[in-house]
C-alpha positions in Angstrom: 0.0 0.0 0.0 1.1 3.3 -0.9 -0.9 6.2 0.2 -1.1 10.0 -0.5 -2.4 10.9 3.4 -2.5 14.7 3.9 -3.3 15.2 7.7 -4.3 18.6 7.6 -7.2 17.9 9.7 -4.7 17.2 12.5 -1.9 19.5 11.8 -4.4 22.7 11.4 -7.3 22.0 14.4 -7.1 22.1 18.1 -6.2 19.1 19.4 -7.7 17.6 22.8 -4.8 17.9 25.6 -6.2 15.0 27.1 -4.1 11.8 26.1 -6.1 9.2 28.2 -9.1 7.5 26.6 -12.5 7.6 28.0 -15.5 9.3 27.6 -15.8 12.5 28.7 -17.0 16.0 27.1 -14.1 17.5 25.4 -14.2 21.4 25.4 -12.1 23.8 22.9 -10.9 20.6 20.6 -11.4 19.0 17.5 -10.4 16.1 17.9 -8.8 13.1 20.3 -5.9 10.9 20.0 -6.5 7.3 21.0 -5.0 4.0 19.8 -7.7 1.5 18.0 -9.1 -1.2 19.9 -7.4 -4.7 18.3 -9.7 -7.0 17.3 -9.4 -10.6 17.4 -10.4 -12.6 14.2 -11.0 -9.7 11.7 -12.3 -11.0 8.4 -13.5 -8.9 5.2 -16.9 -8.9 5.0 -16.9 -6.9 1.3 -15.0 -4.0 0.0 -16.1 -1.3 -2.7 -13.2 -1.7 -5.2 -14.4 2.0 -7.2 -13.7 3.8 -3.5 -11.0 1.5 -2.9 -9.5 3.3 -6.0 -10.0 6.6 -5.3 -8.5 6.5 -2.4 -5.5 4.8 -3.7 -6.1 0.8 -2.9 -5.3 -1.3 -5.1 -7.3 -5.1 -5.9 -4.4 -6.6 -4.1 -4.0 -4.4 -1.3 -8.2 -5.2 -0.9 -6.8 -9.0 -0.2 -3.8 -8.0 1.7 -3.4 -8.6 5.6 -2.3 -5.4 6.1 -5.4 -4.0 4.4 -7.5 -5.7 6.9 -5.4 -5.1 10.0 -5.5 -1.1 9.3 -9.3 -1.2 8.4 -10.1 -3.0 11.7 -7.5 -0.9 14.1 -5.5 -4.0 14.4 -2.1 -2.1 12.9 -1.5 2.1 12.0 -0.8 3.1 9.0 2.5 4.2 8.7 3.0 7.6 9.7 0.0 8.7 10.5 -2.1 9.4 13.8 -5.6 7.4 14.8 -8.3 10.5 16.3 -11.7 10.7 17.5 -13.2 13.2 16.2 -15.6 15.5 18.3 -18.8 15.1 17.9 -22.1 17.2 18.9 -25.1 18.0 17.4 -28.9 18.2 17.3 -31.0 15.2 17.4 -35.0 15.5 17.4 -34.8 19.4 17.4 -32.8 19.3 19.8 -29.0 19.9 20.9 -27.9 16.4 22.1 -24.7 17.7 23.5 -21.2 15.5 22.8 
C-alpha cells in the first residue's frame, strides 16, 4: 500500500490535551488521539473496489493482511495518527450535547 495521506485535519485543528481514553465532554478541541481497539479474528466482510481506487487501494492491497489489519484498528498506518473526532449536534430538534 502506498498512500497519499494529507493530515491537515490534525496538523491545522485544536487538538484535545487529554491523552487518556475515555468518555468525557471534550471542550475547545477537535479532535482526540486514541489507539484502535485490536480485534481478534477480523475478516472482510466486502470492499467497494471504485472507492477503494480513489482512495488509492489497489485489488491486491483489498486482499492484503495489512489492508484488513489497518481497516479493523488491528495495525496504524505508517505515519499517520488514529483520532476521534468531536462530535455534537442536534438530534430531534434538539442539541444532544457530545
Amino acid at each position: 500500500m502506498n498512500l497519499n495521506i494529507k493530515n491537515t485535519f490534525i496538523s491545522e485543528l485544536p487538538m484535545d490535551s487529554n491523552t487518556e481514553n475515555y468518555p468525557r465532554q471534550v471542550d475547545n478541541a477537535c479532535y482526540s488521539i486514541v489507539a484502535p481497539t485490536k480485534t481478534k479474528k477480523p475478516r472482510l466482510i466486502h470492499s467497494n473496489t471504485q472507492m477503494a481506487e480513489q482512495l488509492g487501494f489497489s485489488k491486491s492491497d483489498l486482499k492484503s493482511e495489512s489492508f484488513l489489519n489497518i481497516c479493523t484498528g488491528n495495525a496504524i498506518y505508517p505515519n499517520t495518527t488514529p483520532y476521534a473526532m468531536c462530535y455534537g449536534g442536534h438530534q430531534f430538534g434538539n442539541w444532544a450535547g457530545q
